[in-house]
C-alpha positions as CSV (number, residue, x, y, z in Angstrom):
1,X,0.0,0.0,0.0
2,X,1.1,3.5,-0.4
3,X,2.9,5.3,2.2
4,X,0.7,8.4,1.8
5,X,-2.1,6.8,1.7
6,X,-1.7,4.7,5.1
7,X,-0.3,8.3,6.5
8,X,-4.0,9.8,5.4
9,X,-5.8,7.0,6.9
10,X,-4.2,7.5,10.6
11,X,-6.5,10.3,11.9
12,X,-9.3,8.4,10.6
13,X,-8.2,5.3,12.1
14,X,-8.1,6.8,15.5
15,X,-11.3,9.0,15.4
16,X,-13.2,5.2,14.8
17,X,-11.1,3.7,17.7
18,X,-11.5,6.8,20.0
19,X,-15.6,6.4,19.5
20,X,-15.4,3.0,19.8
21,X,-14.0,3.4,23.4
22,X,-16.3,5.7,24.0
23,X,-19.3,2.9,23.1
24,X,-17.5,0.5,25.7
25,X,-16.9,2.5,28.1
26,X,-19.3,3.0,31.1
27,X,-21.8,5.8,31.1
28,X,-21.4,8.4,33.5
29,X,-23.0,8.5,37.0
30,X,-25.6,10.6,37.4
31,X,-26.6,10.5,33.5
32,X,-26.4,13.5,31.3
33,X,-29.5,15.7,31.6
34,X,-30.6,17.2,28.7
35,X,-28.8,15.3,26.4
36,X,-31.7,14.1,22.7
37,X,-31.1,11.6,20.1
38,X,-29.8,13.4,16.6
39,X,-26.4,15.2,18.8
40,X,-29.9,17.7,20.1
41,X,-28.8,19.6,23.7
42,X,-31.6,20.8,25.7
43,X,-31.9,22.6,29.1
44,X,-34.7,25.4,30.3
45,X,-38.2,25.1,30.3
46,X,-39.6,24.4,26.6
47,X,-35.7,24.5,25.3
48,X,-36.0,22.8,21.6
49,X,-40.0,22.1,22.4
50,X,-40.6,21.9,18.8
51,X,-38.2,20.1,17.3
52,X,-38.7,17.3,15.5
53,X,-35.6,16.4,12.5
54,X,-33.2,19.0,13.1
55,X,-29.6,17.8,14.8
56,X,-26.6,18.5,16.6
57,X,-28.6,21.7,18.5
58,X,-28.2,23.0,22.1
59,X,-30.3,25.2,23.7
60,X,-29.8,26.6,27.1
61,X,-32.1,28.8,29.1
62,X,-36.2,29.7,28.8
63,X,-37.4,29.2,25.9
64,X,-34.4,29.0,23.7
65,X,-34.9,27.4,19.9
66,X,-38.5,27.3,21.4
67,X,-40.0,27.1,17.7
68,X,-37.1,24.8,16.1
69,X,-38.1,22.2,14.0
70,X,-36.0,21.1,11.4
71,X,-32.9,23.4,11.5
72,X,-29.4,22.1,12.6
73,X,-26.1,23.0,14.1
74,X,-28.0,26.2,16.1
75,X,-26.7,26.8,19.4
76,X,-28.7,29.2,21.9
77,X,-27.5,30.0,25.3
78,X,-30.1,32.4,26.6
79,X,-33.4,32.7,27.6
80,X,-35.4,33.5,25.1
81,X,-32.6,33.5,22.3
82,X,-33.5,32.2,19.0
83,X,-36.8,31.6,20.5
84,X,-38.7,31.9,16.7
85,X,-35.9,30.2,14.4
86,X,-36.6,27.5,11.9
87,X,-33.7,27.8,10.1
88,X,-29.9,26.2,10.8
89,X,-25.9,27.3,11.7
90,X,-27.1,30.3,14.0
91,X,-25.4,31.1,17.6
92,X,-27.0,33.3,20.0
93,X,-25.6,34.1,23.5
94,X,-27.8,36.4,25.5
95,X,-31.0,37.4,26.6
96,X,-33.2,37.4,23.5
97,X,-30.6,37.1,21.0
98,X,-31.7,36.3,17.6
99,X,-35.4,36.2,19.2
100,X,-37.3,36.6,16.1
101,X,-34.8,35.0,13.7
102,X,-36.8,32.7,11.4
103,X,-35.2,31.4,8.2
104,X,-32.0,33.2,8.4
105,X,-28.9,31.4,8.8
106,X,-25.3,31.3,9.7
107,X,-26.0,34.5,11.9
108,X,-24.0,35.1,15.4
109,X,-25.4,37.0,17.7
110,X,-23.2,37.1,21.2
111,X,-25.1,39.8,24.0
112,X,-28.5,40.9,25.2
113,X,-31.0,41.5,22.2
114,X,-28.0,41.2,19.4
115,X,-30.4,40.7,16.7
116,X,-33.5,40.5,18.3
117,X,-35.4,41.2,15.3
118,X,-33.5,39.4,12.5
119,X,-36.4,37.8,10.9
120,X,-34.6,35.9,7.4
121,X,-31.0,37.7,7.1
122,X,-28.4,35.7,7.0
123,X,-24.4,35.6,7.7
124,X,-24.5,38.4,10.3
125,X,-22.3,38.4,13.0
126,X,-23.4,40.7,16.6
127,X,-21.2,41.0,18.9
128,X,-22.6,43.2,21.9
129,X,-26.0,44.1,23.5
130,X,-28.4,45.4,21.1
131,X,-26.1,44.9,18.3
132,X,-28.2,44.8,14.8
133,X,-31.1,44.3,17.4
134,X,-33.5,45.7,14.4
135,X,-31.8,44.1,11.7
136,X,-35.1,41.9,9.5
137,X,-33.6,40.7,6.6
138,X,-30.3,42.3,6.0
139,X,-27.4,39.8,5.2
140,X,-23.3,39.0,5.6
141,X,-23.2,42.6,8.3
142,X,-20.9,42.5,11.4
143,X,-21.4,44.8,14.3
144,X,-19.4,44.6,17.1
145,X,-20.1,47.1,20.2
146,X,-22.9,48.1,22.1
147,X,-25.7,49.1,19.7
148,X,-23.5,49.0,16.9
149,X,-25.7,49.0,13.8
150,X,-29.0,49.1,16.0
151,X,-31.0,50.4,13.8
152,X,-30.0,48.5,10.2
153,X,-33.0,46.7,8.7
154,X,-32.6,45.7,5.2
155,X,-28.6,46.6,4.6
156,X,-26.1,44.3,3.5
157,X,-22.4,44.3,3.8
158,X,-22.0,46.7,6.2
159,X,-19.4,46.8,9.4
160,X,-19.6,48.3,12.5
161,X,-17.0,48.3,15.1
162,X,-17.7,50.6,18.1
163,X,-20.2,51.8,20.7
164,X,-23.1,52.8,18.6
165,X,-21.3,52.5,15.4
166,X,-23.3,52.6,12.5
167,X,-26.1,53.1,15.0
168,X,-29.3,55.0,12.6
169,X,-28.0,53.3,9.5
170,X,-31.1,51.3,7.9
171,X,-30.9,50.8,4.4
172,X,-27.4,51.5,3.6
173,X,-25.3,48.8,2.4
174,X,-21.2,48.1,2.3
175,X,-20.7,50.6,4.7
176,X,-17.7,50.5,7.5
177,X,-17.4,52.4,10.6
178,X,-15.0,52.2,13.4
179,X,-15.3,54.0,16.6
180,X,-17.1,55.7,19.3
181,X,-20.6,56.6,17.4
182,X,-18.9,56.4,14.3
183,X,-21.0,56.6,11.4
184,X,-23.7,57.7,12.6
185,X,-24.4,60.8,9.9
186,X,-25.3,57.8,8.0
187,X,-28.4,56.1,7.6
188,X,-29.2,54.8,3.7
189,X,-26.2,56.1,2.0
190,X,-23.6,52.9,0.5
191,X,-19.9,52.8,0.6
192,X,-19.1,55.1,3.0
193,X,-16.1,54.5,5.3
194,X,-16.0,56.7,8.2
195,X,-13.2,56.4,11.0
196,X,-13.9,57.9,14.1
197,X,-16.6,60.5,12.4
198,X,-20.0,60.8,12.0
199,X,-19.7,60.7,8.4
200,X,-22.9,62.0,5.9
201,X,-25.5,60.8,3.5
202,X,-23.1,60.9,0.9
203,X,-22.5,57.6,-1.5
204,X,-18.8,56.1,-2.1
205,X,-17.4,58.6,0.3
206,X,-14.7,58.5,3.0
207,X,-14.6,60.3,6.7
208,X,-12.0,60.5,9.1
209,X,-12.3,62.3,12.0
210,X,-9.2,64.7,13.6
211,X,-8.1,65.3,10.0
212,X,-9.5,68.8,9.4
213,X,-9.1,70.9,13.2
214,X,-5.6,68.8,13.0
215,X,-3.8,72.2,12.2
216,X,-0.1,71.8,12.0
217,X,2.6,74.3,11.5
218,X,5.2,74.2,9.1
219,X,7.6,75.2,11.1
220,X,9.6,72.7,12.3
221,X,7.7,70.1,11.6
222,X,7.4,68.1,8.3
223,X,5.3,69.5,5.7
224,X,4.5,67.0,3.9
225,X,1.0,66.4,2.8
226,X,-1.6,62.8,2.4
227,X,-2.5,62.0,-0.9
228,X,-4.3,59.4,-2.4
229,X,-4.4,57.8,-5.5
230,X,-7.1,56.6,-8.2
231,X,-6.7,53.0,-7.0
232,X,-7.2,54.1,-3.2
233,X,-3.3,54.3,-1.8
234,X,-2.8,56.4,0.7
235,X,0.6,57.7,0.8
236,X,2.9,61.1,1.7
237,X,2.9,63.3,-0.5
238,X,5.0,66.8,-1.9
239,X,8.1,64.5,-1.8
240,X,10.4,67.0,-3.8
241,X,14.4,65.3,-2.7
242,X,16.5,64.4,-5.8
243,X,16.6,61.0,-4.3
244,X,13.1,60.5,-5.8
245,X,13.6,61.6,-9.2
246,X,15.8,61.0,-12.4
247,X,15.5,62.7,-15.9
248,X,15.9,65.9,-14.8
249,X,15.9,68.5,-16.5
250,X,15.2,72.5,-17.3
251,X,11.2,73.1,-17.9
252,X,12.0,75.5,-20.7
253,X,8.9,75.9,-22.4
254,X,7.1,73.6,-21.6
255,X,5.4,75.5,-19.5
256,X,4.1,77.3,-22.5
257,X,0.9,75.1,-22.7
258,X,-0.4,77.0,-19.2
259,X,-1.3,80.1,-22.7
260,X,-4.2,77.3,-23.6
261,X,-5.6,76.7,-20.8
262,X,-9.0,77.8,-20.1
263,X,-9.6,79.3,-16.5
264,X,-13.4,79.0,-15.2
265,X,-15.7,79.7,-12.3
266,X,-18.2,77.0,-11.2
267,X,-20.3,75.3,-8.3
268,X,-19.8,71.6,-7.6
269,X,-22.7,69.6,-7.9
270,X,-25.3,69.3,-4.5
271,X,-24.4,66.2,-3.7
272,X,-20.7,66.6,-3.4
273,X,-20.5,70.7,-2.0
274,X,-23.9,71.5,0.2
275,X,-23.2,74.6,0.3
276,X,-22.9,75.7,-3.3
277,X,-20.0,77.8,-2.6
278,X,-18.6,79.4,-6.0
279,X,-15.1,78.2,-7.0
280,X,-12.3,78.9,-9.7
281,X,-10.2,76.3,-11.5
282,X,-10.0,74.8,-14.6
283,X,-12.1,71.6,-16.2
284,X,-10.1,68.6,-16.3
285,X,-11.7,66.8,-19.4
286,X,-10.8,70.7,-21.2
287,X,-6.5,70.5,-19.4
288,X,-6.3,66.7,-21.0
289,X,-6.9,67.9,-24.5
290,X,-3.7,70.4,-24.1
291,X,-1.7,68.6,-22.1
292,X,-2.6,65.0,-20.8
293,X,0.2,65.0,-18.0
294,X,-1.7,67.7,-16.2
295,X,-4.7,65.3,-15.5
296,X,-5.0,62.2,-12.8
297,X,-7.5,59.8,-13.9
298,X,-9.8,57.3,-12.3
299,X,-9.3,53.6,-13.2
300,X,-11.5,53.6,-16.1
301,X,-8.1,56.2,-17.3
302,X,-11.1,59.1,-17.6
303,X,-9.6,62.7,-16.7
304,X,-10.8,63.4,-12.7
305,X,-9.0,65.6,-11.5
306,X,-5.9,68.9,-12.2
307,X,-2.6,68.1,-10.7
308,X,-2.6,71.6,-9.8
309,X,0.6,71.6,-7.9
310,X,2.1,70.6,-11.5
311,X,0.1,74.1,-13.2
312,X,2.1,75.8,-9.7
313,X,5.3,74.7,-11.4
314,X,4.7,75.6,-14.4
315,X,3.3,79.2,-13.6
316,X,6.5,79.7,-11.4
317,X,8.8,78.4,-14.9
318,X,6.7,81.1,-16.7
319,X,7.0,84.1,-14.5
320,X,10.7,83.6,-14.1
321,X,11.1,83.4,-18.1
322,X,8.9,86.6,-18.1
323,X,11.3,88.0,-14.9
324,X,14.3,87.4,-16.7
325,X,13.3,89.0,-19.7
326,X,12.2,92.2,-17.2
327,X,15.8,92.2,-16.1
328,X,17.2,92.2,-19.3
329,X,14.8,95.1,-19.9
330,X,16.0,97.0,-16.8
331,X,19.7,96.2,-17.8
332,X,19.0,97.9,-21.4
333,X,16.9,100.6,-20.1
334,X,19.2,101.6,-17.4
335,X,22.1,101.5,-20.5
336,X,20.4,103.6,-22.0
337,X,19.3,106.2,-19.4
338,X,23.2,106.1,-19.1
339,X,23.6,107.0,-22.7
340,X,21.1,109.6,-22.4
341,X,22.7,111.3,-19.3
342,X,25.8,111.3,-21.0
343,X,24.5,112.8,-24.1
344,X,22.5,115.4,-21.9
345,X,25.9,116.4,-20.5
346,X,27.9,116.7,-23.7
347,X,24.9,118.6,-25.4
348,X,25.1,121.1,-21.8
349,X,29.0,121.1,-22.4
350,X,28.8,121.9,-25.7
351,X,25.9,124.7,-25.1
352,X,28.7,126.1,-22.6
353,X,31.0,126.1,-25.2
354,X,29.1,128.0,-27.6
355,X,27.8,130.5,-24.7
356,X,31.3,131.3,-24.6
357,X,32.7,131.5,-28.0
358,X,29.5,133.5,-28.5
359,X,30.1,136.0,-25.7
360,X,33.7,136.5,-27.0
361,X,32.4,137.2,-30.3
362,X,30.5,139.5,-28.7
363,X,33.1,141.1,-26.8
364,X,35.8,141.5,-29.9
365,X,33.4,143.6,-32.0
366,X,34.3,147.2,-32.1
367,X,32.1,149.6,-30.6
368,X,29.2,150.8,-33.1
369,X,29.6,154.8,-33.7
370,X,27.4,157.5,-33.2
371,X,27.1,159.5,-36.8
372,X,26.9,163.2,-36.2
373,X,24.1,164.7,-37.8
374,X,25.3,168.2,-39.6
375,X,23.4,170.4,-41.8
């Protein structure tokens, strides 16, 4: 026989010979109370009443798995938890938990009235009193904290780490919030992440909280800035060492392209600037058809957004091109106010000269007579 296949066969070996010691060996004293045919656990007044297929359950406390029938591998440690469920692969610990859970499955409820009213969603995972406790039929959502995601009801994919996270979200779906009350701007909006911040109504959006009254000085302290890019990495940005680059090399005129540009006012739409605020910029789909370096795109390569600190560059290349040619200006002007004021001298010299050579003309000329008038 194969090596391999007798090395397989050993665990298998041993699980039958470990039961079948079990099946010899003598039953314990006092028996087992609460113990069913089909692997079913029992213990609390009408635990598992209903049951009559399902297998490999255990309920423990007042009316836990009360309305069980044919559903399997639940486990309900609580009075009154999973008290309505028909359905299999749910675990609720605590008071209530998963009290009104019917067909949903594979749900984990662990605290007092953690999904208490999941009636058919499935794969959700409450960790904490009240967590999801008015979750009906939302599916694969995990709230972890004290009321975290209290109030969700049909949304799906969501996660909620944090006292109250996520609390008045209901609809909203693929959601994640982590933190104290984090989230809870949020209540039927999808794809929002928000980290320690209430976050908004706002779909495929991001919140972080301490970002914006986190002022820093520049001063002695790095100033370098966040930035993300179109395929969501977060990194530092304004990195401007030579130990970054190669292929440098003077701008020259490139720069020249800023003379095509087209400069506009605007308002962002509602939904991404409530307060309608006018701004000034330029039009990135309009910068892409002068100069397609000046854009960042989004992963569909569609022009998003200006790299605006490129334009900055570029308008600093420009007004020291338009600077140098003002000095040379000043250099020539001030050559010739030099010329000038030495030609205004020479022409006042000369007109000295001639004052005098005229005034000694004047002087050599003999004195005009008087003629005497006789009769």
């Amino acid at each position: 026989m194969d090596m391999k296949i007798i090395i397989r066969s050993i665990p298998i070996v041993l699980t039958i010979v470990f039961f079948g010691l079990l099946a010899k060996s003598h039953a314990v004293n006092p028996p087992p109370d609460g113990g069913y045919p089909g692997g079913n656990t029992a213990e609390g007044q009408a635990a598992l009443l209903s049951l009559t297929s399902g297998g490999f359950n255990t309920a423990v406390g007042w009316l836990s798995l009360r309305s069980n029938i044919e559903g399997a591998f639940n486990t309900a440690t609580g009075a009154g938890t999973l008290l309505a469920n028909t359905a299999g692969g749910n675990t609720a610990t605590g008071a209530a938990a998963l009290l009104s859970n019917t067909i949903g499955f594979n749900n984990t409820a662990n605290g007092g009235f953690a999904l208490f009213e999941n009636n058919a969603g499935s794969g959700n995972t409450a960790d904490g009193a009240s967590a999801l406790g008015s979750n009906s039929t939302g599916n694969q959502n995990t709230a972890i904290g004290l009321g975290a995601l209290f109030g969700n009801t049909f949304g799906n994919n969501n996660t909620a780490i944090g006292y109250q996270a996520l609390a008045i979200n209901t609809t909203g779906s693929s959601n994640t919030a982590l933190g104290f009350a984090a989230g809870n701007g949020v209540t039927a909006a999808n794809n929002v992440i928000a980290i320690g911040a209430p976050g908004a109504n706002v779909n495929n959006s991001c919140f972080i909280g301490n970002i914006y009254s986190n002022v820093q000085p520049i001063v002695g302290t790095d100033p370098d800035s966040v930035t993300i890019t179109s395929t969501g990495r977060l990194g530092r940005g304004n990195v401007s060492s030579r130990r970054y680059k190669h292929d440098i090399k003077p701008m020259e005129k490139a720069s020249e392209v800023l003379y095509a540009l087209k400069p506009v006012s605007f308002r962002y739409n509602k939904e991404y600037e409530a307060t309608q605020t006018l701004a000034f910029g330029l039009i990135a789909e309009e910068v892409a058809e002068v100069y397609p370096d000046l854009v960042g795109r989004n992963p569909e390569g569609e022009p998003e957004s200006v790299r605006y600190e490129q334009v900055n560059a570029m308008l600093l290349n420009e007004f020291l091109k338009e600077h140098r040619k003002v000095q040379q200006q000043e250099a020539t002007i001030a050559e010739l106010k030099k010329g000038m004021e030495t030609l205004v001298a020479r022409s006042k010299e000369q007109e000295a000269k001639i004052q005098r050579v005229t005034d000694q003309i004047e002087m050599s000329r003999p004195a005009p007579q008087m003629a005497s008038n006789r009769q």
